[in-house]
C-alpha positions in Angstrom: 110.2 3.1 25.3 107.7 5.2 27.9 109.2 7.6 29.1 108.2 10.5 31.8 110.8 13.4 33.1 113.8 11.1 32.0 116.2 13.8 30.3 118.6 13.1 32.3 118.7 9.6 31.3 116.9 9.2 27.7 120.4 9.4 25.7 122.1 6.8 27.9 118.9 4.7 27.2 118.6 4.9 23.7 122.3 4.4 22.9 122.3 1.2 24.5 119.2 0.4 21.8 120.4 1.5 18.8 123.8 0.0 19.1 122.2 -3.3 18.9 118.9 -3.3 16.9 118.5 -5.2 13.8 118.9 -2.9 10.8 115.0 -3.2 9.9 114.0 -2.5 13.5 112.0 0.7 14.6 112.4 2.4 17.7 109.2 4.2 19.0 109.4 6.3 22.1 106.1 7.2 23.5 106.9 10.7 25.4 104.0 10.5 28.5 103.2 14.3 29.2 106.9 15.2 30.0 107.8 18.8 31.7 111.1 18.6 30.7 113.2 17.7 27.4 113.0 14.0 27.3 111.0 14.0 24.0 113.0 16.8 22.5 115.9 14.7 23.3 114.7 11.5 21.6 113.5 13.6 18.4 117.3 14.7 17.9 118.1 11.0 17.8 116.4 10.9 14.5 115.5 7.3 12.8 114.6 4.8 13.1 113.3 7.0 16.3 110.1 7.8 16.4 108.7 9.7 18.7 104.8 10.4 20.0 103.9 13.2 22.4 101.2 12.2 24.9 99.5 12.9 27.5 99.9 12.2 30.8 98.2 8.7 31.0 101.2 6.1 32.7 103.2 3.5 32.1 101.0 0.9 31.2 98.9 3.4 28.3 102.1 4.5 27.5 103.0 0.6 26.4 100.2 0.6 25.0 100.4 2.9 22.7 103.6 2.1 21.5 102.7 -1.4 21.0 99.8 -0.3 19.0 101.9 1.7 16.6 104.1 -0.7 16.3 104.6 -2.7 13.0 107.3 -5.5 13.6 107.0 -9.5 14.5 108.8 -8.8 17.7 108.5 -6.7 20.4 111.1 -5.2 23.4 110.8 -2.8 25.8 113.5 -0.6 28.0 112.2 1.8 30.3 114.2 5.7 30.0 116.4 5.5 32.9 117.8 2.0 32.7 120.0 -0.2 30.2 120.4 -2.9 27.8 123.7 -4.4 28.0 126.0 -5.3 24.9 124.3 -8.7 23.2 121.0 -8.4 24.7 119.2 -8.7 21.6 122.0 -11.3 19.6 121.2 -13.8 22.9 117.1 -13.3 22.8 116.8 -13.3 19.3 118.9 -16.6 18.4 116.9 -18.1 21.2 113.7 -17.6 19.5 115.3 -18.7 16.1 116.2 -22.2 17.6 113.1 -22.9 18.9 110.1 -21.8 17.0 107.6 -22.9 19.7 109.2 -20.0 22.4 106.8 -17.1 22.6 108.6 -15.0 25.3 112.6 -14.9 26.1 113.6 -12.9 29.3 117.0 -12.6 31.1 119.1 -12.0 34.1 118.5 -8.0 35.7 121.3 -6.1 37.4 120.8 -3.4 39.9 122.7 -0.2 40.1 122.5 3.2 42.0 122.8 5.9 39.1 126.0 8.1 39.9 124.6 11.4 40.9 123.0 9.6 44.0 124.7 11.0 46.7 123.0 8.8 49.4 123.5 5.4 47.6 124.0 3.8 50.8 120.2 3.8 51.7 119.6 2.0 48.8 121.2 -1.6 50.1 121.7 -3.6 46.8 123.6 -6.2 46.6 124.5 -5.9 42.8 123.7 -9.7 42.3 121.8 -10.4 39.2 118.3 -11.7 39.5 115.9 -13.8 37.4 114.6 -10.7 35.5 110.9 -11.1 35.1 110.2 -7.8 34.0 109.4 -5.5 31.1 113.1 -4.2 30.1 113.9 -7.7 29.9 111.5 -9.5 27.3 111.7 -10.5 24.1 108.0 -11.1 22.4 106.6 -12.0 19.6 103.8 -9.9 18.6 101.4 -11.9 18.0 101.9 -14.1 21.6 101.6 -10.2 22.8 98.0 -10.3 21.3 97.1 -13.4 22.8 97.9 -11.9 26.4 96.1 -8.4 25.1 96.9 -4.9 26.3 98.7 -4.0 29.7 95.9 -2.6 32.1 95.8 0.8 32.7 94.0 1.7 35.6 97.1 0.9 37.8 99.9 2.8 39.0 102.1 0.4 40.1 102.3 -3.2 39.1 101.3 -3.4 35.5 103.4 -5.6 34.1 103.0 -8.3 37.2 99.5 -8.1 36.4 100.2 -8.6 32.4 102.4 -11.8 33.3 100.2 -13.3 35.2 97.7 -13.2 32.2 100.6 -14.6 29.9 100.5 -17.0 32.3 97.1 -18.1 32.3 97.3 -17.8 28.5 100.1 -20.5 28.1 102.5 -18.3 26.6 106.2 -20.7 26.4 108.5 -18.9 28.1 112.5 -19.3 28.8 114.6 -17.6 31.0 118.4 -17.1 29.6 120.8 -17.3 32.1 122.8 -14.0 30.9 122.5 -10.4 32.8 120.8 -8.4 29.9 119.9 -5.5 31.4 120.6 -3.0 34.2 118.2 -1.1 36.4 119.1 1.9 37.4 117.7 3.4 40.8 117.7 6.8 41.7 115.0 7.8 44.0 112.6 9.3 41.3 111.9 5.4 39.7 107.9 5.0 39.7 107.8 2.0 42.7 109.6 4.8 44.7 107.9 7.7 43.8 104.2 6.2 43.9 104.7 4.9 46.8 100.7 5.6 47.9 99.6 3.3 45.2 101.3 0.1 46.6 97.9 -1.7 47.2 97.8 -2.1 43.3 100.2 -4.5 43.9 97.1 -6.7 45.9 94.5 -6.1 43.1 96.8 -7.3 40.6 97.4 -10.8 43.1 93.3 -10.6 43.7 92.6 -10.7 40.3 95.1 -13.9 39.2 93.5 -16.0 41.7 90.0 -14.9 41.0 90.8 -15.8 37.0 92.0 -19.0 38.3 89.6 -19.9 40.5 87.0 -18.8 37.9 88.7 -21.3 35.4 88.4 -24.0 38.5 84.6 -23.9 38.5 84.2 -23.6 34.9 86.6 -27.0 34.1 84.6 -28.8 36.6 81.3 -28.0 35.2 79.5 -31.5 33.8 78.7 -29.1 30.2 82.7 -29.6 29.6 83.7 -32.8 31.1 80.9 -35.1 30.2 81.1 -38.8 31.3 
């Protein structure tokens, strides 16, 4: 879990973990630079939290970090202000029990304007699910997360777009369950809103797919690796 400024939030977020992890599982929150209590917070959880104190560095070293200290076969991820709903982890992990080829399970993403938002109108959601092809939603195995590598870290916005598109380019099996498995919750401090100046990240993270693949173009064309 990275988490910045979230103590409004954390305990919401972490209860919807811990009432569903496997008994064996670990839970690591990586606190990054907070001002306020967030990490206090997540200490007085106590195990299987674990909490490390950072410095301010973003989301994507935050993940990183976490992901390095972690020890199981499977990873997941929930950001500090949203929610895993009831059976998240029963669906995604029976998935990747019947079929041992899956490397990646995600699942359906719900909306939601968090309660103290007294201008929720603005917001405009719908509150239909959506194919959820993010972070909070994925179920990985570790080592199909070292195949992909490390989340990159010199953007602000769009890390994990970025990270797909490697898993992509990687062949990673993926499946997409048709169950809501996690909610979103938006509240006018959530990092697409808030760094809103760093939008063009979003264009070096499409710029850099298609140069990969256009750089894997030339190279399967060569005569070296196709010879008559």
């Amino acid at each position: 879990m990275p988490a910045f400024n979230h103590a409004r939030y954390i305990v919401e977020a972490m209860d919807s973990v811990l009432a569903q992890i496997p008994d064996d599982a670990e839970v690591i929150v990586v606190d990054d630079g907070s001002s306020d209590e967030t990490a206090d917070l997540a200490e007085r959880m106590g195990p299987p939290v674990r909490v490390i104190r950072a410095a301010h560095a973003g989301i994507g070293a935050t993940m990183n970090r976490g992901i390095a200290e972690a020890r199981g076969a499977l990873i997941a991820s929930i950001d500090a202000d949203d929610r895993w709903l009831p059976g998240k982890m029963t669906l995604q992990l029976a998935a990747l029990d019947d079929d041992p080829s899956l490397d990646v399970v995600f699942g359906y993403v719900r909306q939601f304007v968090s309660p103290e938002v007294t201008d929720s109108a603005r917001y405009e959601l719908t509150g239909q699910p959506m194919a959820g092809l993010v972070r909070g939603t994925m179920l990985i195995r570790r080592e199909a997360w070292d195949r992909v590598g490390p989340m990159e870290t010199d953007l602000i916005l769009g890390e994990f777009i970025s990270w797909y598109a490697r898993a992509v380019d990687a062949g990673l099996t993926m499946r997409m369950l048709p169950d809501v498995v996690y909610e979103r919750r938006v509240h006018g401090r959530n990092t697409v809103i808030r760094e809103r100046d760093a939008q063009g990240d979003y264009i070096r993270v499409v710029k850099a797919a298609i140069d990969r693949r256009r750089a894997r173009a030339r190279g399967a064309s060569t005569p070296e690796e196709h010879p008559a």
